[in-house]
C-alpha positions as protocol buffer text, in pm:
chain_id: "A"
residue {
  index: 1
  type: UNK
  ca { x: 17553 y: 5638 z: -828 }
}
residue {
  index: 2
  type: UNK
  ca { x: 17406 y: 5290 z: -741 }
}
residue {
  index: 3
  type: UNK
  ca { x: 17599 y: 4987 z: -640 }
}
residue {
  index: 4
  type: UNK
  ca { x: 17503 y: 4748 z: -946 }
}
residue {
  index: 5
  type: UNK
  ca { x: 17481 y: 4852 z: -1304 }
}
residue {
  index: 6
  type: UNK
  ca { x: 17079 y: 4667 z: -1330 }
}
residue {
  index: 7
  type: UNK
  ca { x: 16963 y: 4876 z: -1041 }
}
residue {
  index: 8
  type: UNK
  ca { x: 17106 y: 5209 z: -1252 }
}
residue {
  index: 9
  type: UNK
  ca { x: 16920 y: 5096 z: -1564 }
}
residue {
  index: 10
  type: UNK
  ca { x: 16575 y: 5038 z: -1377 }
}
residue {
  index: 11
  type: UNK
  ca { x: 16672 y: 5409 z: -1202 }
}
residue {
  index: 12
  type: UNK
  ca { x: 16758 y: 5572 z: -1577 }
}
residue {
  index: 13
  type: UNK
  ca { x: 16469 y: 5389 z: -1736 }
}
residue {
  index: 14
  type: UNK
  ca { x: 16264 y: 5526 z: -1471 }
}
residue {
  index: 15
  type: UNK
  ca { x: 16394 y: 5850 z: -1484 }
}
residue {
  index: 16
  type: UNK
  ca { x: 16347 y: 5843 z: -1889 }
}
residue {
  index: 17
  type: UNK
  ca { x: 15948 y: 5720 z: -1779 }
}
residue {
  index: 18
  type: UNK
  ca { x: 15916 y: 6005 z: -1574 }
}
residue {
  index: 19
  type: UNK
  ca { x: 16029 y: 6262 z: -1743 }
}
residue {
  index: 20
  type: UNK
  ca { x: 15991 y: 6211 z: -2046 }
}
residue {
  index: 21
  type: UNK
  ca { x: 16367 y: 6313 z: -2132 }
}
residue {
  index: 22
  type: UNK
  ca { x: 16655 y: 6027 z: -2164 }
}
residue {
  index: 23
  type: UNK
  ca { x: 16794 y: 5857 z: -1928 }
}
residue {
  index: 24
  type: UNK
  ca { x: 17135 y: 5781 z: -1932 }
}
residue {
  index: 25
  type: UNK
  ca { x: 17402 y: 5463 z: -1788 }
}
residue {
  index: 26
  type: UNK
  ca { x: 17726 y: 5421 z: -1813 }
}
residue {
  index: 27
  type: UNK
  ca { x: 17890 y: 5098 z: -1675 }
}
residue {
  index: 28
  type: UNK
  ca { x: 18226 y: 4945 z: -1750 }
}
residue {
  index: 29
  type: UNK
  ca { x: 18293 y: 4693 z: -2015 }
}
residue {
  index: 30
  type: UNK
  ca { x: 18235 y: 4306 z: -1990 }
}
residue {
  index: 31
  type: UNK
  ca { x: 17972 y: 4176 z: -1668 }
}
residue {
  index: 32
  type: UNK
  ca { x: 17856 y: 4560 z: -1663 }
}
residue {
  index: 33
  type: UNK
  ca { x: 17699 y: 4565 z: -1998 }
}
residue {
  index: 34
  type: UNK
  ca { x: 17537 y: 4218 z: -1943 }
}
residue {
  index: 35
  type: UNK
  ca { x: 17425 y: 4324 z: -1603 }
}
residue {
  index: 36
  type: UNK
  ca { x: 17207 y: 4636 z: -1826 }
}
residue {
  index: 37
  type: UNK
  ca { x: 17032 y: 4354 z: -2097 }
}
residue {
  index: 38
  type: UNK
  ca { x: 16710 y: 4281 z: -1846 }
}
residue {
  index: 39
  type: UNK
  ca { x: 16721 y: 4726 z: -1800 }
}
residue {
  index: 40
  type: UNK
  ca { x: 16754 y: 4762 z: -2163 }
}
residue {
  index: 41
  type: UNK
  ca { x: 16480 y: 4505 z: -2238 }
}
residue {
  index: 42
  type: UNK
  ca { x: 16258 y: 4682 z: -1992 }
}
residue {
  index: 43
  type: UNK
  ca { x: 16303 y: 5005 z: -2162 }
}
residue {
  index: 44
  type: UNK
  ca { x: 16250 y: 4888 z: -2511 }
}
residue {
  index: 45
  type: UNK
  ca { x: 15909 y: 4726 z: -2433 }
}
residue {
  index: 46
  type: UNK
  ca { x: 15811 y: 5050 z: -2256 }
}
residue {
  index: 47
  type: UNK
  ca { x: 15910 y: 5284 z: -2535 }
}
residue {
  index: 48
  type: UNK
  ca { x: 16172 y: 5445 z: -2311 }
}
residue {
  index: 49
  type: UNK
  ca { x: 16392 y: 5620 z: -2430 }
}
residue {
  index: 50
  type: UNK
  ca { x: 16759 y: 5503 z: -2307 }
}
residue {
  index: 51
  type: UNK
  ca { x: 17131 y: 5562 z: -2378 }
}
residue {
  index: 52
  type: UNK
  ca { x: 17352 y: 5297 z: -2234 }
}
residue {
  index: 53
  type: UNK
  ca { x: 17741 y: 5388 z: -2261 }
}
residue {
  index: 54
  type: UNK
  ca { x: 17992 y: 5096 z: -2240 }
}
residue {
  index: 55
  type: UNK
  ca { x: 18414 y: 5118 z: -2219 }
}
residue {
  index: 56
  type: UNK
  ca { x: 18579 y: 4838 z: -2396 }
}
residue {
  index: 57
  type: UNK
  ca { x: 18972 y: 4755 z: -2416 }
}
residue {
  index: 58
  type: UNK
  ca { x: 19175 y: 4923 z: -2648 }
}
residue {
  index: 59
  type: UNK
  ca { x: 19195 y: 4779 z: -3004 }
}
residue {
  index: 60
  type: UNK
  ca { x: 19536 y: 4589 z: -2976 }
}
residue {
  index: 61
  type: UNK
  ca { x: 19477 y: 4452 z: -2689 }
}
residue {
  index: 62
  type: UNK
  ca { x: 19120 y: 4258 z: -2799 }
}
residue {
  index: 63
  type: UNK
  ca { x: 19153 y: 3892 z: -2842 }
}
residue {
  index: 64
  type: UNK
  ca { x: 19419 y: 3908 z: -2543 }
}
residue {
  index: 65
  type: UNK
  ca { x: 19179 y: 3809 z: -2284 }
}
residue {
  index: 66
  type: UNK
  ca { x: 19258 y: 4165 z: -2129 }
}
residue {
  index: 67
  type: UNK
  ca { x: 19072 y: 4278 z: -1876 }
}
residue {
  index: 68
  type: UNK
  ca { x: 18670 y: 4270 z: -1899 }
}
residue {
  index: 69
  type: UNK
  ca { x: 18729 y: 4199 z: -2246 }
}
residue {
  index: 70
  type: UNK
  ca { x: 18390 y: 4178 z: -2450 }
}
residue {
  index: 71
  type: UNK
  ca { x: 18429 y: 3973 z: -2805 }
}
């Protein structure tokens, strides 16, 4: 568990560098899934192999500006 959602993707991309299996994040909807773009970035120009999981609000409530919605 880290305290920002970057600093997991640099630890899962490392971990995916390492050993050679995939590394895995999961952050929550919203600023957490923007916060993983430079991680995911890193990991695609390094032919790492990682699997970033995202929530997202249910389908009737997008386009209610619920919360951490993601368009």
């Amino acid at each position: 568990i880290t305290a920002h959602e970057q600093s997991l993707g640099h630890a899962a991309t490392g971990y995916a560098k390492v050993s050679g299996k995939t590394g895995v994040a999961i952050v929550t909807s919203g600023p957490g899934l923007t916060n993983m773009v430079t991680p995911i970035l890193d990991a695609h120009n390094d032919s790492a192999p990682l699997l970033c999981i995202s929530g997202q609000v249910p389908l009737a409530a997008m386009g209610s500006s619920a919360f951490q919605e993601c368009p």
